[in-house]
PLY file of the C-alpha trace (Angstrom):
ply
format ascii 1.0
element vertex 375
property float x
property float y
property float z
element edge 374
property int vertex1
property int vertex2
end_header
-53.96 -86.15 13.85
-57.26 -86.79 14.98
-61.07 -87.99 13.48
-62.92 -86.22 16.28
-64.62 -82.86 16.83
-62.65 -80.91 19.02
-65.73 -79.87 21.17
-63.94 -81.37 24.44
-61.12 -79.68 25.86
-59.63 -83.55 26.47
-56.94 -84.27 29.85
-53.41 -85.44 27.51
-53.78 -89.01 29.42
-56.20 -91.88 29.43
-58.49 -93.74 32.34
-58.06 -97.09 31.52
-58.52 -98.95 34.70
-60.93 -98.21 37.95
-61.73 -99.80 41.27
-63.95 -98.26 43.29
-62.86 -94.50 43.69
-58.97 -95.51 42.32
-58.88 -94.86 38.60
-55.39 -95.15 36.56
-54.17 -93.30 33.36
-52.45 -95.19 30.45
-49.21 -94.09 32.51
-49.75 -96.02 35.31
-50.30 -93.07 37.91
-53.69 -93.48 40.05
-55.85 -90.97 41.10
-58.91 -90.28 43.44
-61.48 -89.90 41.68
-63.51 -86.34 43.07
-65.68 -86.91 39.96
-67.56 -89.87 39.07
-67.56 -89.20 35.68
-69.74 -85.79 36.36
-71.61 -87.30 39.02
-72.34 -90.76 37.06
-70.45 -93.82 38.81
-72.60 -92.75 42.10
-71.62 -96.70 43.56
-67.80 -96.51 42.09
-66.17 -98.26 39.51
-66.30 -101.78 38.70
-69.21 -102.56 41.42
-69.78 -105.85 41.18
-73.70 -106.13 41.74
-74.17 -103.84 38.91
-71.43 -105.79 37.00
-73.02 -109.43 37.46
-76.25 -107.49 36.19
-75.18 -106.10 33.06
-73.08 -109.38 32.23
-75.99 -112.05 32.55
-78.83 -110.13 31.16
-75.76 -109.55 28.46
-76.03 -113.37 27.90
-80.07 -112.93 27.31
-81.05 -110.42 25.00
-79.81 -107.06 24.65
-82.35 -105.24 22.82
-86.20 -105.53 21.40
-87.35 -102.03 20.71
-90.43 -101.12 22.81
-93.41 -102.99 21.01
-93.54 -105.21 23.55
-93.88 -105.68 27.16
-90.79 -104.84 29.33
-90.98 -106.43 33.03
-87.57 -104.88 34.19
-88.85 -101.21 33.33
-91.61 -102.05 35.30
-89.51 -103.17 38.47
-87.20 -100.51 38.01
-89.78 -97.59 38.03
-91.70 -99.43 40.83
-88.72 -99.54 43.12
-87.96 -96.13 42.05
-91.12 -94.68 42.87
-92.88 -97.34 45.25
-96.43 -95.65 45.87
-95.74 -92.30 45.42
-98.03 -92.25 42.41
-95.96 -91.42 39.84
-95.53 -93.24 36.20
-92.15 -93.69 33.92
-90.63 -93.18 30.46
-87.20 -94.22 29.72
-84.46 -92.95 27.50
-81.00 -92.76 27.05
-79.85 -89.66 28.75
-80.58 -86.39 30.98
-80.94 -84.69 27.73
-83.55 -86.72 26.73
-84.97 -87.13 29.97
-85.72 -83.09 30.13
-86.85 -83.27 26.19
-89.66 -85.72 27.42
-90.39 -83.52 30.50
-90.96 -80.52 28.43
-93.42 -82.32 25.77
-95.15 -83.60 28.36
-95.36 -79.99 29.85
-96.55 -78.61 26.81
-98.95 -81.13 25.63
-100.34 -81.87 29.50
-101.54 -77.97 29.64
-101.90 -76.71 26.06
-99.23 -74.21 26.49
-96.22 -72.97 25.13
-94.92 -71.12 27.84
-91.89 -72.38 30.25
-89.60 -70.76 33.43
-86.44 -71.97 34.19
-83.77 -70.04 35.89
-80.27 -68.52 35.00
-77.17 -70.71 35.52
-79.09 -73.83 34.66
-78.17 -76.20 32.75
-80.69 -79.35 31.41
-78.93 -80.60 28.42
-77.13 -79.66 25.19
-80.16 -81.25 22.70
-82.40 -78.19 21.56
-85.04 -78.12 23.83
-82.99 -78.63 26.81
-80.38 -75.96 25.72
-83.10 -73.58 25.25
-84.35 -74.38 28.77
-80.76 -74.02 30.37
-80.15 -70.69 31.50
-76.82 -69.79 30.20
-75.58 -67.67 27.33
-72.61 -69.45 26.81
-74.55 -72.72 25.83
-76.57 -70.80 23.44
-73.87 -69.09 21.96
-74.08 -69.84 17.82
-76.96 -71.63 17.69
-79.87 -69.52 17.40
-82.51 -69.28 16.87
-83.39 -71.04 20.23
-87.01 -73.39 20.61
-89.13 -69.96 21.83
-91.18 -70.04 24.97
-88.58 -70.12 27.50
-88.13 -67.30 30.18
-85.32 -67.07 32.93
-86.04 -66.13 36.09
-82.99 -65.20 39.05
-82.94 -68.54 41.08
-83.80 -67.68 44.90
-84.93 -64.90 43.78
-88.80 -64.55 45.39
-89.70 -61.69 43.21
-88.76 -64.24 39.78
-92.27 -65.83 41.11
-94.31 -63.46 38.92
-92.89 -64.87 35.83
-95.23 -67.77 37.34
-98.59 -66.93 35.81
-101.78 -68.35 34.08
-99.75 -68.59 30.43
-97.15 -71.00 32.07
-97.42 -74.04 31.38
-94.40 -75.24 33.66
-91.53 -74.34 35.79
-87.78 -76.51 35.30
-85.51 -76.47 38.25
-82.64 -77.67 39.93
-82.69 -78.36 43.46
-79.03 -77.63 43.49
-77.48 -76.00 40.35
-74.74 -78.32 39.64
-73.13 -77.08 36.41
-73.75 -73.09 37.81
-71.90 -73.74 40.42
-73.32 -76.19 43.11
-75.83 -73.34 44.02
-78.01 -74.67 46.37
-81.68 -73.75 46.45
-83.40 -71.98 50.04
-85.95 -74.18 51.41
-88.43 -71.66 51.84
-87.93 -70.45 48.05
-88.65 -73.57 46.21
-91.66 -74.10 48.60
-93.11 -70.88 47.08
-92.03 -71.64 43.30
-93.56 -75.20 44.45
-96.95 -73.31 45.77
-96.89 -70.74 43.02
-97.37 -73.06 40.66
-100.43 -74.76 41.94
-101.87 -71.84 42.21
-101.79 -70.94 38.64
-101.98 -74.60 37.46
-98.44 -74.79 35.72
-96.63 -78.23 36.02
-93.29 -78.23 38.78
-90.44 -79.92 36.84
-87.33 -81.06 38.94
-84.26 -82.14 37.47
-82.74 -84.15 39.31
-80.17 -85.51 36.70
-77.34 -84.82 38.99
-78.77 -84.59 42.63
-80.88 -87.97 41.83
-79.77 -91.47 42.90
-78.57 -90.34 46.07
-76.00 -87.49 45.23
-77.30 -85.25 47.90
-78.24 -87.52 50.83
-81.97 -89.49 49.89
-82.93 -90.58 46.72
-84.17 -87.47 45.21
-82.64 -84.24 46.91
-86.51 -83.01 46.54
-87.37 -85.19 49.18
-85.34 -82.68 51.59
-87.04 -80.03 50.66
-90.19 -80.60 52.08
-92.07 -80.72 47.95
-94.11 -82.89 45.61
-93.15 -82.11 41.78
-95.60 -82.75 38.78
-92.57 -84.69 36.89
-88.83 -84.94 37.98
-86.20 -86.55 35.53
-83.44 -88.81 36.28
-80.21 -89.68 34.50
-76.15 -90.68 35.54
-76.22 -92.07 38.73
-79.28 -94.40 37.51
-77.02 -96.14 35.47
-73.81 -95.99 37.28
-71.61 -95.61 34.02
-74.55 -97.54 31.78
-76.29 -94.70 29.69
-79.92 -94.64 30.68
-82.29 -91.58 31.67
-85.86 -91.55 33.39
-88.69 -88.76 33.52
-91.63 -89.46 35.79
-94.66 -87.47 35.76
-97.83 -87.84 38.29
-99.96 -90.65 37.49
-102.87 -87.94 36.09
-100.31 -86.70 33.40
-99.86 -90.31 31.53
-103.21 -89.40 29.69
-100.98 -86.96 27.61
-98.51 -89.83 26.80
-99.96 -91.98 25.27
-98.99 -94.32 22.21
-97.28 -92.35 19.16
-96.56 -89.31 21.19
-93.20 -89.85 22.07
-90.86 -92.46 21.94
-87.01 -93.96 22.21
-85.36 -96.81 20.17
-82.98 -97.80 22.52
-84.71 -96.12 25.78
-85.41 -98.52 28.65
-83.46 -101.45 26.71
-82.49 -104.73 28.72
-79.48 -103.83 29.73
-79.44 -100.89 30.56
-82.70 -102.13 32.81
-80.92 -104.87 33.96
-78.25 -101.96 35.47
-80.91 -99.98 36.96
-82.21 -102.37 38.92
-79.06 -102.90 40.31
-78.17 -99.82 41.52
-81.86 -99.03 42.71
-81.46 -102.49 45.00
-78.50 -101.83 46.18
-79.49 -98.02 47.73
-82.40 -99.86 48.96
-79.82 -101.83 51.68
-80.78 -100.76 54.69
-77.26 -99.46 55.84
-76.53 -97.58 52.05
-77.57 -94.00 53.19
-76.68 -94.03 56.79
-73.21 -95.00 55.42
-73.55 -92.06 53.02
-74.63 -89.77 55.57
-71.45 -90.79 57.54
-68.80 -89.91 54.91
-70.81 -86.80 54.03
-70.77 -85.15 57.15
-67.15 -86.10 57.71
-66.33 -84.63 53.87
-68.66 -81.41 54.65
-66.89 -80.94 58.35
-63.31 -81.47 56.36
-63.94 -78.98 53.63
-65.78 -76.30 56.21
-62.70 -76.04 57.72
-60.29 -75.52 54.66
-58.90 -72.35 54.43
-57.22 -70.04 51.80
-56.91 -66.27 50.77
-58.86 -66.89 47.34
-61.12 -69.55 49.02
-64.48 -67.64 48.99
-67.28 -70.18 49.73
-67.45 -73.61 50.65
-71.27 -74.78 49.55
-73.35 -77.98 48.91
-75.28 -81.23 50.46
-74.52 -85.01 50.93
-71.95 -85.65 48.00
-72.00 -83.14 45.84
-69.44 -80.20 46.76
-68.43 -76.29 45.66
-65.14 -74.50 46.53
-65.69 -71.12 44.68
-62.67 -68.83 44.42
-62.67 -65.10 44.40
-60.42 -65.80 40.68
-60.72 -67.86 37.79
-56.78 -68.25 37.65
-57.26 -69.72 41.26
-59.50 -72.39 40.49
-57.50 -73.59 37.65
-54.49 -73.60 39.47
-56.17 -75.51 42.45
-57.15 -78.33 40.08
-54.15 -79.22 38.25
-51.73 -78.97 41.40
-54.61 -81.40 42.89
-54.35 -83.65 39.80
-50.37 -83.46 39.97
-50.75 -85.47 43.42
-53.39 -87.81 42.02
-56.74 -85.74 42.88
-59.28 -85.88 40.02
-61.91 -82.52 40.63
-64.27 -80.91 37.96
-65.20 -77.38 37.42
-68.78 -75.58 37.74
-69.67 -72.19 36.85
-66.23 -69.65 36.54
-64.55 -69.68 39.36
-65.64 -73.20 41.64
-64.38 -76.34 42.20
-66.78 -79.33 42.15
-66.73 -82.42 43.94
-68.71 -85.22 43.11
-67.02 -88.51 44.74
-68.43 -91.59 44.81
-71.54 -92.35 47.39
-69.35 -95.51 48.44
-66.34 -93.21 49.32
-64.40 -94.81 52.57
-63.44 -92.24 55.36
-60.02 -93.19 55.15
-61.11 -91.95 51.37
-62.27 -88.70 52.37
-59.75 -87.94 54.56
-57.02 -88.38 51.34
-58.66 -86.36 49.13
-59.04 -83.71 52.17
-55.53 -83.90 52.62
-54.16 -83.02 49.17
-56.90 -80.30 49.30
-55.20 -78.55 52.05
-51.48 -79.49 50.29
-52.82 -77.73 47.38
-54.60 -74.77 49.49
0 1
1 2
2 3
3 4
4 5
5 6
6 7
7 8
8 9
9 10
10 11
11 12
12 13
13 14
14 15
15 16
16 17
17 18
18 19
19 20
20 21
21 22
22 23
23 24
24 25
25 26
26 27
27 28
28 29
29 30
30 31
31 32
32 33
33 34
34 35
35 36
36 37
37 38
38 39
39 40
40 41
41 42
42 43
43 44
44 45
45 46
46 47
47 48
48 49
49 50
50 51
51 52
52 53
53 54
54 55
55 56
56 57
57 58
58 59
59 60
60 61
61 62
62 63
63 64
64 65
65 66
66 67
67 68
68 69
69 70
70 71
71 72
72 73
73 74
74 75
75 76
76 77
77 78
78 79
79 80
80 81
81 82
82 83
83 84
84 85
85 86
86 87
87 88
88 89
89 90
90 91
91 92
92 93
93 94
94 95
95 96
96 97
97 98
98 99
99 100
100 101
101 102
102 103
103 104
104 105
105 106
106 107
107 108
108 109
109 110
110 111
111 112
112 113
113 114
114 115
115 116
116 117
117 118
118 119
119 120
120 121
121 122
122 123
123 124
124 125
125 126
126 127
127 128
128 129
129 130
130 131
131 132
132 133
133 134
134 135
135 136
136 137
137 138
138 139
139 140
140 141
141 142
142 143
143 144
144 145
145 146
146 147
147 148
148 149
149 150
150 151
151 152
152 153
153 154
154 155
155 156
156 157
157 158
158 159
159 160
160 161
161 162
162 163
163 164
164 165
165 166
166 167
167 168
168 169
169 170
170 171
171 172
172 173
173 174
174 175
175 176
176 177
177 178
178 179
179 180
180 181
181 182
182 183
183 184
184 185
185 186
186 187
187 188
188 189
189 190
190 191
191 192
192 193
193 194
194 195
195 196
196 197
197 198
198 199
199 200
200 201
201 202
202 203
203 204
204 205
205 206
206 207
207 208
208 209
209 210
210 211
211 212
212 213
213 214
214 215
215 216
216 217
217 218
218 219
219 220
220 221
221 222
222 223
223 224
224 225
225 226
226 227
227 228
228 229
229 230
230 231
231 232
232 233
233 234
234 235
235 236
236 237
237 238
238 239
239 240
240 241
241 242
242 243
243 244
244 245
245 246
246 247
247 248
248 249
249 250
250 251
251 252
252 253
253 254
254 255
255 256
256 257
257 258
258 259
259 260
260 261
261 262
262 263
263 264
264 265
265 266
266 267
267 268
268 269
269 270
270 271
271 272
272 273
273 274
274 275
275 276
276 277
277 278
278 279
279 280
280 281
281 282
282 283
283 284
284 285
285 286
286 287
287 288
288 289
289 290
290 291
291 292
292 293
293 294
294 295
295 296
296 297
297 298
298 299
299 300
300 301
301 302
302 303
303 304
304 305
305 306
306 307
307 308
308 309
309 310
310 311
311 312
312 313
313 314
314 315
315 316
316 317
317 318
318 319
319 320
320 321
321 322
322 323
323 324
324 325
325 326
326 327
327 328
328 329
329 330
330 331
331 332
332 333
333 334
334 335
335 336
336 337
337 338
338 339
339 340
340 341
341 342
342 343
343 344
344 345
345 346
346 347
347 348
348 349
349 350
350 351
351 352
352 353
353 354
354 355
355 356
356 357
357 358
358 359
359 360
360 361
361 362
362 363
363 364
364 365
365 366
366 367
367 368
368 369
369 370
370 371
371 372
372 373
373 374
């Protein structure tokens, strides 16, 4: 018997407990977590600068809805975006953080018309569904929010869907849920160029490479690009549910008061959370550390090999194994859970990895291990 929609295909055990990348089930066996929580807890579980945050402004105030001035939303998109010249919204989600980005789109350049790419994926709420370029999210739930067209992602001739009737391109910088596809340099330069040229707004998601998932910040400061508006959610909260969409400081004309809005969006604690994480990837040692477990994780899983093991693709934290069969992948990640390796799945046939940006090498090294056990 259960009282919930069966729209998750639930694990039969429960994470109860967590310490940084060590969770345990409501049997007592631990695992390492590969996952995060789908790229969320980017500093681990139970960090205790984000913990000591949430717990005093906790004995503050929780909420006042946004009628009133909010100095933590103001430090936290400051020492988000520094002088880079972009301004903030906040909300709740990724979801919502792509639903802003695409009003904003639309009312910013009077349009209607938007490109994203197939095997995206920006949300489950309708506008971000529609966006995400995969039948198998829009399956049953036509008809769609219109306006949307799919181009093949590095795919130079998909630049022509770029013309004077767009009003603005959505991308990933790496396709996470299509299967850690990364994007070509020289590609999303052009898509990044094209769209000046015509005047349509350049939209990154950067849900799941944000917050330092691939390496910096924003994995669109690697790719040598400026976009219009980028969006931000997991990692920003590290477990706390909060999103972020930031647009050029030109485009806050077309926000303005009544045109959009969140009740709980940019509330004190999950502010308060924020800031915490943002300060502590500000340490001057966070992303050298990061780049020192990355390359060590990236050598490690360059060097697995298996007959089904196709590809081995990705940046910083944030890892694909794809396998020439779906019946491979599957079988990969439960004999990697039976000896206490927690992975996810992207696309059909590839194994994600997401671990935590404060993984230890003596970390890495485990999880590489039982990767070649399971191999």
């Amino acid at each position: 018997m259960t009282y919930l929609f069966p729209n998750y295909a639930r694990k039969p055990f429960e994470i109860v407990t967590g310490l940084g990348l060590t969770v345990t089930d409501n049997q007592g066996k631990e695992y390492l977590d590969f996952t995060s929580g789908i790229g969320v807890v980017n500093l681990g579980h139970h960090h205790p600068a984000v913990e000591q945050a949430l717990a005093e402004q906790a004995r503050q105030l929780w909420h006042m809805p946004n009628l009133y001035e909010n100095h933590l939303q103001e430090e936290v998109a400051q020492a988000l975006v520094g002088e880079l010249g972009y301004v903030g919204f906040f909300c709740n989600s990724g979801a919502e953080a792509n639903e802003a980005a695409i009003k904003l789109v639309r009312k910013a350049r009077g349009k209607s018309k938007i490109v994203t790419f197939q095997h995206s994926f920006h949300g489950r709420t309708y506008g971000a569904m529609s966006a995400t370029g995969q039948a198998s999210i829009h399956a049953g739930f036509a008809p769609l929010v219109p306006d949307f067209h799919y181009g093949v992602y590095n795919d130079f001739d998909s630049l022509a869907l770029v013309d004077e009737e767009v009003a603005g391109v959505m991308v990933e910088v790496i396709q996470g849920e299509g299967g850690v596809i990364v994007a070509e340099e020289a590609w999303l330069q052009a898509l990044a160029r094209r769209c000046q040229e015509v005047g349509a707004l350049l939209v990154i998601d950067e849900v799941q490479t944000g917050m330092g998932r691939t390496g910096s910040l924003f994995a669109f400061q690697q790719f040598g690009i400026e976009p219009d508006i980028f969006t931000l959610a997991k990692g920003l909260g590290n477990g706390f549910p909060v999103g972020a969409m930031f647009g050029k400081g030109e485009l806050a004309a077309s926000f303005g008061p009544g045109s959009h809005g969140s009740t709980f969006g940019g509330n004190k604690l999950a502010m308060a959370v924020a800031l915490a994480v943002v300060k502590t990837m500000q340490a001057p040692d966070f992303f050298p550390q990061v780049a020192q477990v990355s390359q060590q994780l990236a050598k490690g899983l360059q060097e697995l090999r298996a007959p089904k093991l196709c590809e081995v693709r990705g940046r910083g934290l944030m890892w694909g194994l794809e396998f020439s069969d779906q019946e491979e992948l599957l079988r990969v990640m439960a004999a990697a859970e039976a000896k206490g390796l927690l992975t996810l799945r992207a696309g059909e046939k590839v194994l994600r990895l997401l671990p935590a940006l404060t993984i230890t090498p003596a970390e890495v090294t485990q999880g590489l291990s039982i990767l070649a056990d399971v191999l």
